[in-house]
C-alpha positions in Angstrom: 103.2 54.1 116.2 99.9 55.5 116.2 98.6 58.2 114.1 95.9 60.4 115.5 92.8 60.9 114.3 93.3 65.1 114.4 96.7 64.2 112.4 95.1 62.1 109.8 91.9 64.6 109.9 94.5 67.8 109.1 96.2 65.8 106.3 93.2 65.2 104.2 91.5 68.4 104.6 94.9 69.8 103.3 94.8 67.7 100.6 90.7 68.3 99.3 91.6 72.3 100.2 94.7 72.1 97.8 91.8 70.7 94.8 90.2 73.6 95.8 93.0 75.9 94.7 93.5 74.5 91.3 89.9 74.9 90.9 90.2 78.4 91.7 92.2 78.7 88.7 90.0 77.6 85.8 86.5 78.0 84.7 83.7 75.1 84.0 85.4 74.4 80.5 89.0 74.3 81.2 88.2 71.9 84.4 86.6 69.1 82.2 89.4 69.4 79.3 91.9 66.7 79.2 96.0 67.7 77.8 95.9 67.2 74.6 97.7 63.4 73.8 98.7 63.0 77.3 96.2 60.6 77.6 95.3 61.3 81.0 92.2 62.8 83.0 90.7 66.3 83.4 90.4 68.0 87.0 86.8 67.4 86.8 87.3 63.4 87.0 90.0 63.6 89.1 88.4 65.7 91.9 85.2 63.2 91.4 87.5 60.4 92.1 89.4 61.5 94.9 85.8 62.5 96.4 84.6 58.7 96.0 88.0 57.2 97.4 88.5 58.7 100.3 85.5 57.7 102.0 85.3 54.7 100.1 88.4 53.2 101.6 87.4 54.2 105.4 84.0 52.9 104.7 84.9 49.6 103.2 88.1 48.4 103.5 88.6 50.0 107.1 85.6 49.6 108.8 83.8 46.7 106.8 80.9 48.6 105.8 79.1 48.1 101.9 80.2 51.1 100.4 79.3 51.2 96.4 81.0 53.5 93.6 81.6 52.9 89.9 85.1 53.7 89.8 85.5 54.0 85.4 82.7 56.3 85.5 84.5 59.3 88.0 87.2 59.4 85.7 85.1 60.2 83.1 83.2 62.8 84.7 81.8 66.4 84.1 80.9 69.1 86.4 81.1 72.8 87.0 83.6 74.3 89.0 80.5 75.0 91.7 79.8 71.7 92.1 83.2 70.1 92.5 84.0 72.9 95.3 80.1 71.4 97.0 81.9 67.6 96.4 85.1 68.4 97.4 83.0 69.8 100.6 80.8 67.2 101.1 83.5 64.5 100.8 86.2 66.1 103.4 83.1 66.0 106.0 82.2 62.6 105.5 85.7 61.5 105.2 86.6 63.2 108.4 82.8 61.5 110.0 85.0 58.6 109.0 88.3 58.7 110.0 86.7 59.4 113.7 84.5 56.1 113.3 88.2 54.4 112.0 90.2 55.4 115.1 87.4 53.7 117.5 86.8 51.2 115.9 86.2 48.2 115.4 88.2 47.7 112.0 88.4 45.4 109.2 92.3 44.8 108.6 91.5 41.1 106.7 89.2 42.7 103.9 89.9 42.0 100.7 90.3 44.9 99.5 93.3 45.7 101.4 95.3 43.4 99.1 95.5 46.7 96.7 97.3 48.2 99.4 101.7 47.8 98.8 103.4 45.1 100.4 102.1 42.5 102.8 101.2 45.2 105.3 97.2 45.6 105.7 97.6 47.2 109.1 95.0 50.5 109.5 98.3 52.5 109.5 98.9 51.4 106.2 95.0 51.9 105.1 95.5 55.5 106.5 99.2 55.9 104.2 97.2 54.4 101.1 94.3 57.2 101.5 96.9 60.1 101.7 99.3 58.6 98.9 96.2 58.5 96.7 94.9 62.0 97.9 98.6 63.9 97.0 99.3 61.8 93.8 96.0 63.0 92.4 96.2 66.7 93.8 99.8 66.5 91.8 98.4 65.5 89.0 95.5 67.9 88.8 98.0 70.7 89.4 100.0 69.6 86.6 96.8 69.1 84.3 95.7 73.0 85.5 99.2 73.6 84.0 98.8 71.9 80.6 95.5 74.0 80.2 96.8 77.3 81.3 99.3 77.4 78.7 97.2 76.2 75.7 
């Protein structure tokens, strides 16, 4: 089975435009506070990640380009709500610029990096699952941070 590149296109801009909405609903202090002793991560680090991912993973592992990120330090980030919307932005179009370069090809399915991925598969379908996986079980947990912060 195939998955087209319009399909996988329409899945991650639904994921980024679902970190926009939990933006939407704090201000530049709330989106760089962490739960108190939840020992997790705040919006703010979580948006910067998923905007160095994404990309990341089409760039590197799926089409064998150098592609460069300090993963520790997105996690740790801090931004205003303005600039995470112009990331969030700027990542969906180069992500998309990237899933169209994917489908073409050529790919990379022997790169290393795909080890990280589950199972023995390291098919592109399975680089595409990973991305999307990663994408949702972020945007859930920023949700459920936006939560925690709400109700302090």
């Amino acid at each position: 089975m195939h998955i087209a590149a319009t399909t996988i296109d329409l899945y991650i801009r639904h994921a980024f435009d679902g970190m926009h909405r939990v933006l939407d609903r704090l201000d530049d202090e709330s989106v760089n506070a962490k739960p108190n002793e939840w020992g997790t991560n705040s919006v703010a680090g979580l948006v910067v990640h998923c905007c160095e991912l994404a990309p990341s993973w089409f760039e590197m592992p799926g089409l064998g380009r150098d592609s460069s990120r300090d993963r520790e330090a997105e996690f740790t980030s801090t931004a205003t709500i303005a600039e995470l919307h112009a990331r969030i932005d700027d990542a969906t179009e180069r992500t998309s610029t990237l899933v169209a370069e994917f489908d073409t090809g050529p790919t990379t399915p022997g790169h290393e990096f795909r080890a990280f991925m589950p199972g023995d598969d390291r098919s592109d379908g399975a680089l595409v699952l990973h991305v999307l996986e990663e994408l949702y079980q972020h945007l859930g947990h920023m949700e459920v941070t936006a939560d925690a912060i709400e109700k302090r």
